[in-house]
N, C-alpha and C positions, 0 to 999 in steps of 0.2 A: 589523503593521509600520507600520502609515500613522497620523500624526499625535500616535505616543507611544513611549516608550520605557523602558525596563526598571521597573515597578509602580507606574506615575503616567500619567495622560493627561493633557494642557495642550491644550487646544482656545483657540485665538484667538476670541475675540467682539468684534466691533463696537459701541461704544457708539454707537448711536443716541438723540437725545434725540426719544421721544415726543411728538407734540403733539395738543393735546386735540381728540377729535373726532375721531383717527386710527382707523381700524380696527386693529388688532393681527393681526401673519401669523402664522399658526399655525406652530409649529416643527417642523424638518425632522427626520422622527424618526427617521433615517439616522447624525445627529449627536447624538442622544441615547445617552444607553449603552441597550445592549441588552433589548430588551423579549420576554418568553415568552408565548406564548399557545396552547391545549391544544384541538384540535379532536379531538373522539371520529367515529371513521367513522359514515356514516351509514347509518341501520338499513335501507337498501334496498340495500346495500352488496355488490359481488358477489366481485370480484378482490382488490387491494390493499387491507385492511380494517383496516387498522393506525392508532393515532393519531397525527397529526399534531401536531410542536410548532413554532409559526413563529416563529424568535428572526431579529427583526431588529433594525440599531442599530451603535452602536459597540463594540469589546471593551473594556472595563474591569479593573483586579487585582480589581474587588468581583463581574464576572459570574458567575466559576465558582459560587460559593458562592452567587448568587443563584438560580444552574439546579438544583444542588444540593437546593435546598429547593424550590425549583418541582416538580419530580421528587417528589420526597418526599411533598411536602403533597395533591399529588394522587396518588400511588399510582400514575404512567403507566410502565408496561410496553410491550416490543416494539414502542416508539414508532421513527419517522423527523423528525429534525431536520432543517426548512427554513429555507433560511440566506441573508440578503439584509442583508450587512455592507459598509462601506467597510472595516475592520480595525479595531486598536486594538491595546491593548495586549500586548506581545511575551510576556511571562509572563504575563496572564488571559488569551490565546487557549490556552497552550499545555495549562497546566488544564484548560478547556473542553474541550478536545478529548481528552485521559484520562479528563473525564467522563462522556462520553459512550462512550468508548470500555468504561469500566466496566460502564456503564450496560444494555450491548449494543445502542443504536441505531444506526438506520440513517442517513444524513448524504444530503441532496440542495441545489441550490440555485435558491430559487423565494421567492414572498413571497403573501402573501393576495390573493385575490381574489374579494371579496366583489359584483361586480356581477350575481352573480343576483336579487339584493334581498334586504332585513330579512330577517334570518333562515333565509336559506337557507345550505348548508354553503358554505364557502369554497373555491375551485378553488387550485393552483400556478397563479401566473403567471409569465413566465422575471422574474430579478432577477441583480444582479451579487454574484458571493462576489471581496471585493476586500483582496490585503495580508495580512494575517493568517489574514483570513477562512479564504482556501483550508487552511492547515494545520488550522484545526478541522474543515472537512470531510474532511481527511485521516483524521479521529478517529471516522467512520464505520465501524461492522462492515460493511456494505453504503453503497455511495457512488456515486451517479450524478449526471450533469449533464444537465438535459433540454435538447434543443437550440438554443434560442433563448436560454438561459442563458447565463452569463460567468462565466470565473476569471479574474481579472486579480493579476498579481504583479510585486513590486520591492524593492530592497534596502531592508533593516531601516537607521534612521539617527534621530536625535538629533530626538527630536518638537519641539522649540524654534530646531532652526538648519534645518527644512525646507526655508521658503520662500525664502532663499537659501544653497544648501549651498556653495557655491564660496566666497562669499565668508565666511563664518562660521569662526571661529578654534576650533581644537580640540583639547585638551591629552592628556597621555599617559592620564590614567583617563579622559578619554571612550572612545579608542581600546579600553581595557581591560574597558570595559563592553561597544562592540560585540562586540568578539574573545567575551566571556561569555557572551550572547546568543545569539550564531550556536551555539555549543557547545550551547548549552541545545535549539536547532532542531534541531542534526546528529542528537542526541542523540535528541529527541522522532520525528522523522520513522522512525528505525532502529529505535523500539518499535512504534509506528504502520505498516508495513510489513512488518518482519519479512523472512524468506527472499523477499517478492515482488519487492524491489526495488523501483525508481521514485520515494524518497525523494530520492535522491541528487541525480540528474535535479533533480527538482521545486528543489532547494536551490540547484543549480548556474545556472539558468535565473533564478530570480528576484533572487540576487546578482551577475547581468549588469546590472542597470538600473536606473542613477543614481538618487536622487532629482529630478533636472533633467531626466527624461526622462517620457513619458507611460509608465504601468505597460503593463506587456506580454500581452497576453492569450493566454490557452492554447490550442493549436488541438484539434482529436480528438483526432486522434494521442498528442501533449503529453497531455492529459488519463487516455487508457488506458494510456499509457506509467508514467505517475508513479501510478498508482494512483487518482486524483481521481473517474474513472469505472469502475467494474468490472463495467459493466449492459453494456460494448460487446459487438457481436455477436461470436461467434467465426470463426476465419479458417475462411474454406470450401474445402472440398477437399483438406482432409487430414483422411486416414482412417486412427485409430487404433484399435485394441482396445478393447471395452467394458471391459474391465479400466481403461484408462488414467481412465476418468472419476470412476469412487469414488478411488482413491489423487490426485489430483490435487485433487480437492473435499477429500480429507481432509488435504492438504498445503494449502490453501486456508485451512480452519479452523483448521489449526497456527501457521501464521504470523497469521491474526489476531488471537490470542490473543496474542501476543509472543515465540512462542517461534522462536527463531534458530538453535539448534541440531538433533541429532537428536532422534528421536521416535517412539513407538511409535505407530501408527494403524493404523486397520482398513479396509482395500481390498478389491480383487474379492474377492478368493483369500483373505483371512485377514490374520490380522498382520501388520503389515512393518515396519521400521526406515526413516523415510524424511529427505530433509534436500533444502530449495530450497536453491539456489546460484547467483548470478550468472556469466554466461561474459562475459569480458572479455578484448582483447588490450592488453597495456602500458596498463592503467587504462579504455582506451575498454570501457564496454559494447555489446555486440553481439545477448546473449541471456539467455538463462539454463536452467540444468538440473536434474531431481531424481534423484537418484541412490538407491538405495531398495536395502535387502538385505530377503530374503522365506525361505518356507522351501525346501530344496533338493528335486530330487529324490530325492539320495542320501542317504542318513543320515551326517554328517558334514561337508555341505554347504550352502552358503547359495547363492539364486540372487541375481545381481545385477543390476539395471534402471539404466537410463540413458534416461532420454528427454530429448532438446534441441530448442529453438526458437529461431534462429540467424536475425536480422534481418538485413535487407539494409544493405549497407554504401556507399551512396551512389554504387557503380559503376552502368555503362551496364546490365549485364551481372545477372542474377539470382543469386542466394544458390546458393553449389555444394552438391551434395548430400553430408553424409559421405561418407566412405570410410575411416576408421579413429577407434575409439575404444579407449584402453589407457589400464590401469591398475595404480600400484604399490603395494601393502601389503604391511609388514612385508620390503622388500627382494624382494620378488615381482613378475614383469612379468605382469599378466595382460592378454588380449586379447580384447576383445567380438566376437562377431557381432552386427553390423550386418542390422535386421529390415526395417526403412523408412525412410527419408529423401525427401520430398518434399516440392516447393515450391510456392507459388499464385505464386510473380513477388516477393515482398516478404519471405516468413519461410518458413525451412527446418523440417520436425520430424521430429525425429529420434528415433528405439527404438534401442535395443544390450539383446545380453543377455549373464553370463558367469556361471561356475561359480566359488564361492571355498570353499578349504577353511576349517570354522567354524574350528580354532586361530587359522587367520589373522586373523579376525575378533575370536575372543578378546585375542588381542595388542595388536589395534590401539585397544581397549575399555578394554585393563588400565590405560595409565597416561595422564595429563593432558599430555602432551608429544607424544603421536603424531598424526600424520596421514598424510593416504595421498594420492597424488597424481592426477589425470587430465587425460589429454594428448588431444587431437582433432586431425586434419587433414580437408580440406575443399576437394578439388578445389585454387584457387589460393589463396584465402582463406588469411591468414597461421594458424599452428597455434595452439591453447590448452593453457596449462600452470594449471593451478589444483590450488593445495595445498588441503584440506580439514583441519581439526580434529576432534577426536572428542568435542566439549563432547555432554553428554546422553547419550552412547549405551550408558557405563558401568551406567545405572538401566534403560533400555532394553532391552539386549542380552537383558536376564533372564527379560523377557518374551515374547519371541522365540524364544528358547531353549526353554521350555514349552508354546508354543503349539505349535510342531515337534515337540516330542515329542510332545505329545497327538494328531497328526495322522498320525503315520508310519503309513506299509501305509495310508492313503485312496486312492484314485484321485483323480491331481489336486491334489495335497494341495502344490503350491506358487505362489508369485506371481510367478513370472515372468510378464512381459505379451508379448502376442504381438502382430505385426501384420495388420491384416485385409488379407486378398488381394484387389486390383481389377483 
């Protein structure tokens, strides 16, 4: 975002007239376009043994293509990209960050630190990911912020009328190219995220702050929230089923693959159909839920899971615990029991479990028009209505379907999750 705009960078330079005898300052290589350099771990290596690529610099439309072959030409594999950018360019950040995303690396942000001397391996030292920057670390399969690090973000605008935006005149196809642009982010961040959510956030937050303002830096929170960090610790004190941790890792790697719909994955118990979905009331995000069908007990039946983590909503007062989860398919009211709902002070999580007969399932599978509804209440907490779609479950469903059969008369032989008793 900072300093350019839709496949061109204009960087201002000062002509200075040299005079002889002058020493010459080495250039700031922050405002040079981005530079790659490939550290191999080192052979006394115990833990994180992964190589390191340190791209730091400005984004350019010519960077993608130059990491491209960077990549390439050394053959680097299950590498982590460290990232110590002011920004650049709004389309070669958004590149980079699908290539990367392709690539399947990991996104941090940090810059070399070569003061152990000649020749010794180089450490992360904290560095700023600024402007753009942060949506290419968006483009991390794994993405952390170590703490003395910085994201800083701000609105995307016209790299030639920067340095004064008020007063600078601006015609209907500039507007037309902002408006373009932003589409191209909403766009980018909703592949890049998938069912996690947190793009959204991340888009809404940095198109708060003018160009005439100092960029906005992201706090933890912001950062876990929008996805930027996905190293943060998990909330303590709520205690779910070991079941919940495979389906939830394997909803994890659903979405970072890009897929937004459902999905067939393999959890505690076996096959499941699963699908993240944001919980939201009138537009505000509050949380979000995975909603998962498994195989039944009965034959003819599918079990269905619900788990939700329902943030606090800026009252004095803590996050109420469920007290009702239902659901409609195909013109049918079904009703979960409710397993656990508990809180640490800040986020609620929540299990439900419910019985659905498979035709119902079948129906809602058959045609590209259906979806099936789920309503919450929550103590005083206003209620959630969220329509869901059935994109994916069509190819799905089939797999599922087989799996169940091959499993009937097991003991145990479904996925419903349970809650662990404290």
């Amino acid at each position: 975002m900072k300093r350019s705009w839709v496949g061109g960078l204009v960087l201002a330079v000062c002509a200075v007239p040299v005079v002889a005898g002058t020493p010459e300052l080495p250039a700031n290589p922050r405002v040079l376009p981005m530079q790659f350099v490939l550290q191999e771990p080192a052979a006394t290596c115990a833990t994180d043994c992964r190589p390191l690529v340190f791209a730091s610099g400005m984004i350019t439309p010519d960077t993608p293509r130059r990491f491209e072959a960077f990549a390439s030409d050394r053959t680097v594999r299950d590498a982590k990209v460290v990232l110590d950018s002011d920004g650049g360019s709004v389309l070669g950040a958004l590149a980079l960050g699908r290539s990367i995303r392709r690539l399947g690396f990991d996104t941090t942000v940090g810059r070399a630190d070569r003061s152990g001397g000649l020749g010794k391996t180089a450490s992360i030292a904290p560095a700023n990911c600024e402007s753009m920057c942060a949506f290419v670390l968006l483009g991390g399969v794994g993405r952390d912020v170590p703490a003395r690090s910085r994201v800083l973000v701000h609105q995307i605008w016209l790299g030639d009328r920067r340095d004064d935006a008020v007063a600078a005149s601006y015609s209907a196809e500039d507007l037309v190219l902002v408006q373009r642009d932003i589409g191209h982010i909403v766009r980018y961040t909703a592949e890049m995220t998938g069912n996690l959510g947190g793009g959204a956030e991340l888009i809404e937050i940095a198109l708060r702050i003018p160009p005439w303002e100092p960029m906005r830096m992201l706090t933890r929170d912001e950062l876990r929230r929008t996805g930027l960090d996905r190293e943060a610790a998990p909330v303590a004190g709520l205690q779910t089923s070991a079941a919940v941790t495979p389906v939830a890792a394997a909803i994890e790697r659903n979405a970072a693959q890009g897929e937004r719909g459902w999905a067939a994955v393999e959890g505690g118990s076996g096959l499941m159909l699963v699908r993240r979905h944001p919980l939201t009331v009138e537009g505000e995000r509050i949380g979000s839920f995975d909603l998962s069908f498994g195989c039944g007990d009965a034959p003819g039946t599918y079990a269905l899971t619900y788990v939700e983590r329902r943030q606090e909503t800026g009252r004095a007062t803590e996050p109420a615990a469920l007290d009702q989860v239902r659901l409609w398919i195909e013109q049918t009211d079904l009703k979960f029991q409710i397993l656990s709902s508990r809180s640490d002070g800040r986020q609620v999580e929540s299990i439900a479990v419910a019985t659905v007969p498979a035709p119902l399932v079948r129906a809602y599978a058959a045609m590209a028009t259906r979806s099936i509804s789920v309503q919450t209440a929550a103590g005083g907490e206003p209620a959630t209505s969220i329509r869901i779609g059935n994109a994916g479950i069509g190819k799905a469903l089939g797999q599922l379907e087989t799996a169940c059969d091959r499993s009937r008369g097991k003991p145990g032989a479904h996925a419903r999750l349970e809650a662990t008793a404290r």
